[in-house]
N, C-alpha and C positions, 0 to 999 in steps of 0.2 A: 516367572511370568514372561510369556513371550514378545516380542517386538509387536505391534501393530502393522498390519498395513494401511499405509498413507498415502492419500490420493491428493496431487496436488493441481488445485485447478486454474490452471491461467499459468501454467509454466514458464512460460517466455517472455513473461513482465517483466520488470524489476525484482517486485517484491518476489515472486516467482521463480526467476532466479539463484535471487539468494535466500531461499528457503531450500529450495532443493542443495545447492550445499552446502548449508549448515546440516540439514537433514540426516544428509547421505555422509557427511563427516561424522557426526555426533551422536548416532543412532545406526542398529541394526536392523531396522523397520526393512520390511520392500517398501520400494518409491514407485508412485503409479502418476508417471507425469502427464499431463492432459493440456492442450494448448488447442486455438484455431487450425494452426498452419501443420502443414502436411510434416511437418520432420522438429526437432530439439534446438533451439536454440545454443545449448549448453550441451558436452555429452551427455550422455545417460551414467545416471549413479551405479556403481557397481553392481546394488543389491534391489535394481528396478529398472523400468523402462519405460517407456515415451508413447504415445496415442493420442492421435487426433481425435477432438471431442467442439460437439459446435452445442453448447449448454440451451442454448435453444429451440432443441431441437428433444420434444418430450421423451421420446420413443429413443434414441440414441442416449440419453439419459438414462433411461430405465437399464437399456442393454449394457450400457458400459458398466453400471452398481451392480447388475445380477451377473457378469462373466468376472468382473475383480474383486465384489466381496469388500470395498475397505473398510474398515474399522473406524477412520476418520478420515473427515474431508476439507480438505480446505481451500476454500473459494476467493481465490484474487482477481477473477476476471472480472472486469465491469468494461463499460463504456465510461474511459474519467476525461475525458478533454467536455472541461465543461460548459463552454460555451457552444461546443455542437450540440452536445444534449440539449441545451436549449433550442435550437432549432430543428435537428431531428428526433423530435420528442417520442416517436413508435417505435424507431432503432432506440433508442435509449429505457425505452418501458421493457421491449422484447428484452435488451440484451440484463437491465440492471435487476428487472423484476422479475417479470420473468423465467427468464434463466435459474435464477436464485431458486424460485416455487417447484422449477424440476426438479434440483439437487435437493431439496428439501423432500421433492417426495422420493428421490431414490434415495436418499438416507432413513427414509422412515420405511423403506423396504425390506432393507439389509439393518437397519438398526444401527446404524454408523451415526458419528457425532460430528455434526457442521461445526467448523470453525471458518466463518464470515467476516471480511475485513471491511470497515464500511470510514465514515468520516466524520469530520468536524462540521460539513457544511449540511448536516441535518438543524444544524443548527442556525440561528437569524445571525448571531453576532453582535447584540446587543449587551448582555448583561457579561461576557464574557470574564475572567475559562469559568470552564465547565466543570463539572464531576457528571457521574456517569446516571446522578440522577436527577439532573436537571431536566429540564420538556425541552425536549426538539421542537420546532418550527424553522425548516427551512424554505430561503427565499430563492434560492435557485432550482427549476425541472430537476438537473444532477440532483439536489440535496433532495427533494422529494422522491425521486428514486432509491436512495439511498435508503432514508426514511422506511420507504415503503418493503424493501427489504430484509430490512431489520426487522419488521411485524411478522414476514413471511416466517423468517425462521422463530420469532418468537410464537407464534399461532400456529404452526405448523406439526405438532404431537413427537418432536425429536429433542436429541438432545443437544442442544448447540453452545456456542458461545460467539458476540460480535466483538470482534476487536475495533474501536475507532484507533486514528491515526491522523497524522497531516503533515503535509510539508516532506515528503517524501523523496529522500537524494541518493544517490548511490552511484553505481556503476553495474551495468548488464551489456551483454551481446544484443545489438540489432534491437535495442529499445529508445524510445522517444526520450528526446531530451526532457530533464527535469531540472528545477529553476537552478540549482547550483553549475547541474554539467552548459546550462545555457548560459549564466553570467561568467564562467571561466571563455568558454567557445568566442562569445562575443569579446570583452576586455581582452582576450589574447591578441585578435585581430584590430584590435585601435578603435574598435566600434564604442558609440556611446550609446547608454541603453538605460530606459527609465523605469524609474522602481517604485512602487507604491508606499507611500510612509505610512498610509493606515489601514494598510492593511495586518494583523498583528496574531501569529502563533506559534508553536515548539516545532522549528525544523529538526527532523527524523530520519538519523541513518538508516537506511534498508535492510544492511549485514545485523544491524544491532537489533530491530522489529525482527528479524528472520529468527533471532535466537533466542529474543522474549519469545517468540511461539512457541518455539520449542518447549521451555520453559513452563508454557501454561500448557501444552499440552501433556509434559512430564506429571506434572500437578493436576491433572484433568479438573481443573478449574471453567465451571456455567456461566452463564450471565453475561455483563457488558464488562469489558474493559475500557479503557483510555493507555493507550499504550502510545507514549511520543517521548521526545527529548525533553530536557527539563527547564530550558531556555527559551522564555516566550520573548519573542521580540520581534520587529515589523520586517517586512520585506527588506528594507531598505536598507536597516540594520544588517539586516542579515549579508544583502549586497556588499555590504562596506567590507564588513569579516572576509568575506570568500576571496575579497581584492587583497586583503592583506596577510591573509594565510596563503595565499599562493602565488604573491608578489607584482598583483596587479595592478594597473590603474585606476584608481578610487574617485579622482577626478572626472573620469567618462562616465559615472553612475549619475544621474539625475533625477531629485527627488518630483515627487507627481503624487496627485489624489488620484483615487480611484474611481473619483468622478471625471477626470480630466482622461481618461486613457480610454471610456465609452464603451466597456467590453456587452457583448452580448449577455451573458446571463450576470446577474446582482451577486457579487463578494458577501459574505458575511466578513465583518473587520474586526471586531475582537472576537474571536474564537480559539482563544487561548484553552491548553489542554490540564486539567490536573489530571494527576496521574499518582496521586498518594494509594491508592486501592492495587493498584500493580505493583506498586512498588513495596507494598506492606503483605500484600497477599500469594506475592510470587518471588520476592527479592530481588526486583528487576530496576536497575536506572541507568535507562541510556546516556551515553556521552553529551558532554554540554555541547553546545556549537564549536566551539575553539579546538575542542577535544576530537570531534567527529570528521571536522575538516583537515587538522592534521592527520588525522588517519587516514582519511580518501586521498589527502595526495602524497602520502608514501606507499600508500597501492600505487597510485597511479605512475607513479615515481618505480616502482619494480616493474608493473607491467610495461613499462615505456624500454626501461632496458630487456628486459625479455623479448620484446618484440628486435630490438638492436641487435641480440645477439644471435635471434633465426635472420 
C-alpha cells in the first residue's frame, strides 16, 4: 500500500509545526504544507513542500484540492486567541467556520478525509471532563465557532475525524506564545504573573498530539477523539510545575479567580478531558505534566547549545 498524500493545513502553528516533523520523520507520505504567509516556517520535509493557502478563500480552496489530490487533510488553522474572537466575531466565523466548509468541500471533491483539531471550549465547563459524548454548549464566540465547525465536517457528506485537545505547549519557529513558553519568559525575567486557580484541564505536549495523529491516522480511525495529557489540574497548578521543572520562582506566581482578571470572552473552568477512547482505541497516552516538561526543557536545553555552538 502506498504512502498517502498529506495536506497539512496551518503549517506554521505550533501544532503545525510539529506534525509536519513528526510526518516527514515517520512516514513516506508527500507533505503538502499550507499556511497564510508567503514562505515555511520550518524547512520543507524531504518528501513535500510548502504553498500558500488563505482557507477563506472558496475558489483557492477548490484549486489548491483539485492541482494536489490529497488523500487527507489536516486542518490546524483556526483564529485561537480567544478573547479577539470575541470581539471580532466575522474574522472569527470567516476564518473558524467558514474556512473549515471550504476544506470540507474540497475534501468531498477529491474524496480526501478531514482530520479537524477543534477544543475543550465547545464545551460550558460545568459538569466537567468530558468524554467525547457528552453535549457541547459553549459559552465563548471561539467555542461556538468551534462548535459550529465540528457540525460542518460532521454534515458535510466526507469522511472525517475531529480531534479535541487543550492546553496546548510546545516549541515552534516564529509562533505565539503558549501559557508554559509564557510562564518560563515571564518568571526568567523576575516578573510576577497571575494565574487562575479555577480554571481546570490536561496540559498537552504538541510533539506528543503531532504523533497521536499520526497514529489515528495509521489506524484510519472516524469520529471524535479527545486526545490530551492525562493530568487535569488548574492553571495554577500547572504554573507552580513549570517553576519547578525549570528552576523557577514559584513565589512570583499569584493565585486569582477568573473572575478577578475580566478577560473578554467567559473561560469554561472545569473542562477536564478523558481520554480513555484514544487511549483504548489507538494505544495512545501522552506524558503526564512532570514527564512532558522535563522533556520540553532538554529540548530546549540542546537547542540553546546548538544555537551556542553556530
Amino acid at each position: 500500500m502506498t504512502a498517502p498524500r498529506i495536506a497539512i493545513i496551518g503549517s506554521n502553528g505550533l501544532l503545525g509545526q510539529n506534525l509536519s516533523k513528526v510526518f516527514s520523520a515517520e512516514t513516506s507520505s508527500q507533505l503538502i504544507l499550507a499556511d497564510l504567509h508567503p514562505r515555511s516556517f520550518i524547512s520543507e520535509p524531504k518528501q513535500g513542500f510548502y504553498t500558500p493557502l488563505d482557507i477563506t478563500n472558496r475558489t483557492a480552496v477548490k484549486e489548491f484540492s483539485l492541482k494536489y489530490l490529497p488523500e487527507i487533510v489536516i486542518n490546524c488553522a483556526a483564529m485561537n486567541d480567544v478573547d479577539t474572537c470575541e470581539s471580532e466575531r466575522e474574522s472569527a466565523w470567516k476564518i473558524n467556520v467558514k474556512g473549515v466548509e471550504h476544506l470540507v468541500d474540497g475534501c468531498r471533491t477529491v474524496d480526501a478525509w478531514l482530520i479537524h483539531l477543534s477544543s475543550d471550549y465547545v464545551f460550558d465547563g460545568k459538569h466537567g471532563p468530558y468524554t467525547e459524548r457528552d453535549k457541547p454548549n459553549p459559552l465563548s464566540y471561539y467555542g461556538k465557532t468551534k462548535l459550529a465547525s465540528e457540525n460542518a465536517c460532521r454534515l458535510g457528506g466526507i469522511r472525517f475525524t475531529v480531534v479535541r485537545t487543550m492546553i496546548l505547549y510546545g516549541l515552534g519557529e516564529n509562533v505565539r506564545e503558549n501559557f508554559v513558553t509564557w510562564v518560563i519568559n515571564n518568571l526568567s525575567q523576575g516578573k510576577h504573573i497571575n494565574v487562575v486557580t479555577d480554571q481546570i484541564g490536561n496540559p498537552t505536549p504538541a510533539d506528543e498530539l503531532a504523533t497521536a495523529m499520526l497514529r489515528l491516522s495509521e489506524r484510519q480511525r472516524e469520529g471524535i477523539y479527545n486526545i490530551a495529557g492525562p493530568d487535569i489540574i488548574s492553571r495554577f497548578e500547572f504554573a507552580r510545575e513549570i517553576a519547578r521543572v525549570f528552576d523557577l520562582d514559584a513565589n512570583n506566581i499569584h493565585p486569582v479567580t477568573t473572575e478577578n482578571l475580566s478577560q473578554n470572552a467567559p473561560r469554561p473552568l472545569n473542562s477536564g478531558m478523558i481520554t480513555l477512547k484514544a487511549e483504548s482505541e489507538l494505544g495512545i497516552r501522552l506524558s503526564t505534566v512532570a514527564e512532558g516538561l522535563a522533556s520540553l526543557k532538554r529540548r530546549m536545553e540542546r537547542a540553546k547549545s546548538a544555537h551556542q555552538l553556530n
